[in-house]
C-alpha positions in Angstrom: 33.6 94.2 54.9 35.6 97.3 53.6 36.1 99.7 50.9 35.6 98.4 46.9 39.0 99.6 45.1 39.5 99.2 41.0 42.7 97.9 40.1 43.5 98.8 36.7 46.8 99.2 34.3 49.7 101.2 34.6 49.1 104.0 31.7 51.6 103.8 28.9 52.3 100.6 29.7 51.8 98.1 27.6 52.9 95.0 29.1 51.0 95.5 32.1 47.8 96.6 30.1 47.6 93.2 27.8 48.3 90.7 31.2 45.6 92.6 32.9 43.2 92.7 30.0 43.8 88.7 29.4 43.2 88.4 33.1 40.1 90.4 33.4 38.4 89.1 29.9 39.5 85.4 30.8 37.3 85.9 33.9 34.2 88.0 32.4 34.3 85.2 29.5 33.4 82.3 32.1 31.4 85.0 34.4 33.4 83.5 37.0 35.2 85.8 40.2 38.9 85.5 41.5 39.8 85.3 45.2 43.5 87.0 45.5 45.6 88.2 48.5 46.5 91.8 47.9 49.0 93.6 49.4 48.5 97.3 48.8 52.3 98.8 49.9 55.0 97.6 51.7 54.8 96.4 55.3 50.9 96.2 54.9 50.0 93.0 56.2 48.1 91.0 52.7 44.6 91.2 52.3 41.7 88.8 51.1 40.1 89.9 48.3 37.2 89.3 45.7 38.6 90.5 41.9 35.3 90.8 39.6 35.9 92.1 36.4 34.6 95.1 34.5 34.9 95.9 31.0 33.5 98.5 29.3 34.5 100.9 26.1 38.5 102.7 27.2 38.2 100.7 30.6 39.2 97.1 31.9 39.6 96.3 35.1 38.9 94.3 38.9 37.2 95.6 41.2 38.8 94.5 44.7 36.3 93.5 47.2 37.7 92.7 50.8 36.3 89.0 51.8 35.4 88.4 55.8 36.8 85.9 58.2 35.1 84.0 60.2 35.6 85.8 63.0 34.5 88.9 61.4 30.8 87.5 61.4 28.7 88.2 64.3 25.2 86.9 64.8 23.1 89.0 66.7 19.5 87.9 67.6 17.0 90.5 67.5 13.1 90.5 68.7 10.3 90.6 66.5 8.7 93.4 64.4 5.5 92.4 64.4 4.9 90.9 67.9 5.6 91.4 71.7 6.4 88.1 73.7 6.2 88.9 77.5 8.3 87.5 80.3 5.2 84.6 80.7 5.2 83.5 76.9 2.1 85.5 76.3 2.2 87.1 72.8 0.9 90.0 71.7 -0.1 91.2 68.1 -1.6 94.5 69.2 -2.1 97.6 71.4 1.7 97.6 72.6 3.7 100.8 73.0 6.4 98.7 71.2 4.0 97.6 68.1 2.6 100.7 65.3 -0.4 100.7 65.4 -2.4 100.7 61.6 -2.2 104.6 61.6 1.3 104.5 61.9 1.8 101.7 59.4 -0.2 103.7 57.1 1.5 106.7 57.1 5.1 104.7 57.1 3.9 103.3 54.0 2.9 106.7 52.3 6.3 108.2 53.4 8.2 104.9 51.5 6.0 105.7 48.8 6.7 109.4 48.1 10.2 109.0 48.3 10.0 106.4 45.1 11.7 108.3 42.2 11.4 105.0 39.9 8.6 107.3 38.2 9.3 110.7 39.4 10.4 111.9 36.1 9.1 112.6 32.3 10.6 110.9 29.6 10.3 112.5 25.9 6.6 111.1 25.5 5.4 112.5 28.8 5.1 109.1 30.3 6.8 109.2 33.7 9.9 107.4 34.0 12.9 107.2 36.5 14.3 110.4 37.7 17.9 111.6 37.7 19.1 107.5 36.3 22.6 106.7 37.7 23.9 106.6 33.8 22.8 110.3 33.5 23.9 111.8 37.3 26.8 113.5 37.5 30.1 112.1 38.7 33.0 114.5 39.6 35.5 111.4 39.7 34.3 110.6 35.9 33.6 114.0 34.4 36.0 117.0 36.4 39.2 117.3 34.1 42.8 115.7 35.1 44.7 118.5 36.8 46.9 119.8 34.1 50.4 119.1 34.3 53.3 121.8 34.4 53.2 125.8 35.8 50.2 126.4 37.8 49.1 130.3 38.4 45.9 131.1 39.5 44.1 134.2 38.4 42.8 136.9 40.6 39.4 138.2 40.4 39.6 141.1 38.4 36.0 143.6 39.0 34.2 144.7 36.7 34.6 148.5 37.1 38.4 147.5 36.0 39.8 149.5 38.9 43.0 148.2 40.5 41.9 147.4 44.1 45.5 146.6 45.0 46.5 149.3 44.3 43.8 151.3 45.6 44.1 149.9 48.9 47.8 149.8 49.0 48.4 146.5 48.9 51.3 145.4 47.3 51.0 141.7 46.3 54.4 140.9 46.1 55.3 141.8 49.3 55.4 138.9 52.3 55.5 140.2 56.1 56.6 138.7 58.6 53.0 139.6 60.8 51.2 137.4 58.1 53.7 135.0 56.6 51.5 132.1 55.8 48.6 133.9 53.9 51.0 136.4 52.1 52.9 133.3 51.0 49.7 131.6 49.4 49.0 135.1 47.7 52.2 136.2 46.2 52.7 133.1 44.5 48.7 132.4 43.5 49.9 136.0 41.7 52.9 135.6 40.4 53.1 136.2 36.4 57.0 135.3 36.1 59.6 133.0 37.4 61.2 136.2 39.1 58.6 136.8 40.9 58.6 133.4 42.7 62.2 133.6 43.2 61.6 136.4 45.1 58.5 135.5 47.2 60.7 132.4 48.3 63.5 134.0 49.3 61.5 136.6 51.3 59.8 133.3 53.0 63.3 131.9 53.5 64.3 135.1 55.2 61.4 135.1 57.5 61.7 131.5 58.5 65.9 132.4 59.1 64.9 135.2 61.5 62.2 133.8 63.2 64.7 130.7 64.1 67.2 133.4 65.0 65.3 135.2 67.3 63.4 132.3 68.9 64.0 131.7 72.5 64.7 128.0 72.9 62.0 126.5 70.9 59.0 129.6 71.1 59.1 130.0 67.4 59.8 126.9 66.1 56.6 126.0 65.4 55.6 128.9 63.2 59.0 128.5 61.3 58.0 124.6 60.8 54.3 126.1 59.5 56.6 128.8 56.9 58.4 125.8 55.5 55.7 123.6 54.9 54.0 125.9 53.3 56.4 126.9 51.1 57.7 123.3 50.1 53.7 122.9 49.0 53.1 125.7 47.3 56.1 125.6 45.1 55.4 121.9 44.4 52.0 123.0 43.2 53.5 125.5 41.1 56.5 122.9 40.0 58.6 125.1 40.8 60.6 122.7 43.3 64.2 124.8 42.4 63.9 127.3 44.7 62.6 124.6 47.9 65.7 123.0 47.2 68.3 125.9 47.0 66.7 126.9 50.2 66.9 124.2 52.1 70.4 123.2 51.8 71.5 126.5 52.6 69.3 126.7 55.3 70.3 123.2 56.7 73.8 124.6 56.6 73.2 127.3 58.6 71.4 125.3 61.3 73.9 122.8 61.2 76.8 125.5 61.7 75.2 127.5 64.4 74.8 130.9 62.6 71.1 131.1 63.2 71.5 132.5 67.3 73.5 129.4 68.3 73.1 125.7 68.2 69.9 124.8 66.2 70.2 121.4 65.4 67.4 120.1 67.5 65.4 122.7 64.8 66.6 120.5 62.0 65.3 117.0 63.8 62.4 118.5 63.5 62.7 119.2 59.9 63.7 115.6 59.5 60.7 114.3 61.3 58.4 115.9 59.5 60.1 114.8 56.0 60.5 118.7 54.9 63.4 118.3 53.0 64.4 118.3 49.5 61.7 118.0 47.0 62.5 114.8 44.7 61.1 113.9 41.3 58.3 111.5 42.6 56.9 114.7 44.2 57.4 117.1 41.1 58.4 116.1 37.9 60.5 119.4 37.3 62.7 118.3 40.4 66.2 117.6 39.5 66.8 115.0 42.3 66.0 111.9 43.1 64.7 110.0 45.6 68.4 108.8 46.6 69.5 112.0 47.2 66.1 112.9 49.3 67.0 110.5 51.6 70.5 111.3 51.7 70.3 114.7 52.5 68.3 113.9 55.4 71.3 111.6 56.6 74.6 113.9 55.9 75.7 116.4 58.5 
């Protein structure tokens, strides 16, 4: 009746992991199930659910199996397979354009057939045994690595010839215009080899996103300027390098706020607070020096 989640201990916790594992080993002891209400945030109405246990070797834990209500079970009466019953009670077996006829049965049943990989493979022996077993397939969520914690930078593809193609084509990485904000953005800081250099891709993004608020006519480029800043609040949180977010937005909230960007702009920074752009806070990057508090502060103060 709806997705199968795993609920499992909080890591490094060690109170949590010993009241789950009694829970979970209590239950696979007595092979018995547990019916639970879970509720899975706040303000989400509970939910009826099935907690089997797992346990295997650096894993305990319930799998969470939604349960249906009564009025989630429809019965639905469908004809026959194998027969044809007319509008006079008369049934028929045979030669109907709703029946297969032996042919078709025939070559359903060879199509079933190939598609069997039970035996499909060769074991060491050269008998033939089950191809591609579910305990030998590959499983990004099991075998990809964690995402590694702390600076992020990713490489460019350098060619082989060891020519500088940048620099051949006269591109200079570093550089963000205001034609191509966005993209530039993304590259200057997938390029960056020092903290100074994403100091100074962010403030030319911040400089871009003051001017186009500045020069936009009502709300014409508010829009774009919106894009700019979410882009930059999620490409320095990849980074962890939430610092430079923050020091930007607070000015930039002042300036908004005081009418120095081409007049009153506060209806810009509604928008801002609408779409929760503000500062970055420690349960969105651990680098962050505020805290979730302060987040929601700054969205309040004037």
């Amino acid at each position: 009746m709806g997705e199968v989640c795993v609920t499992h201990a909080r890591k490094f916790d060690e109170k949590s992991e010993l009241a789950l594992s009694s829970l979970v080993w209590a239950l696979n002891e007595v092979e018995s199930y547990a019916v639970a209400r879970l509720v899975t945030k706040d303000g989400k109405d509970p939910q009826l659910v099935l907690l089997a246990p797992h346990v295997e070797p650096g894993l305990e834990c319930l799998y969470d199996v939604p349960l249906p209500f009564a009025e989630d079970i429809r019965s639905y009466q469908f004809p026959p397979l194998d027969r044809v019953v007319t509008i006079t009670g008369q049934t028929l077996k045979s030669e109907h354009r709703f029946l297969p006829s032996d042919d078709l049965n025939v070559a359903m049943s060879d199509y079933v057939d190939a598609m069997d990989i039970s035996t499909y493979g060769v074991d060491d022996d050269g008998e033939p045994s089950e191809y591609a077993p579910i305990e030998e397939s590959y499983n990004p969520s099991i075998h990809l690595p964690p995402k590694a914690k702390g600076k992020r930078r990713r490489d460019a593809v350098k060619p082989i010839s060891g020519l500088d193609v940048d620099a051949l084509l006269g591109d200079d990485k570093g550089t963000i215009s205001p034609e191509n904000p966005v993209p530039d953005f993304k590259n200057a800081i997938g390029t960056t080899e020092s903290e100074s250099e994403i100091e100074d891709a962010a403030k030319q993004m911040g400089d871009i996103i003051r001017s186009l608020v500045t020069e936009s006519f009502g709300d014409s480029k508010y829009d774009q300027a919106m894009e700019c800043i979410g882009v930059m609040r999620e490409e320095l949180i990849n980074i962890e390098e939430p610092k430079f977010f923050n020091s930007f937005i607070r000015n930039f909230k002042k300036a908004l706020l005081s009418g120095t960007l081409g007049g009153d702009r506060r209806d810009f920074w509604f928008k801002i607070r609408y779409g929760k752009l503000g500062l970055i806070d420690k349960t969105q990057a651990d680098t962050s020096d505020v805290t979730l508090d302060d987040a929601d502060q700054f969205y309040k103060q004037r």
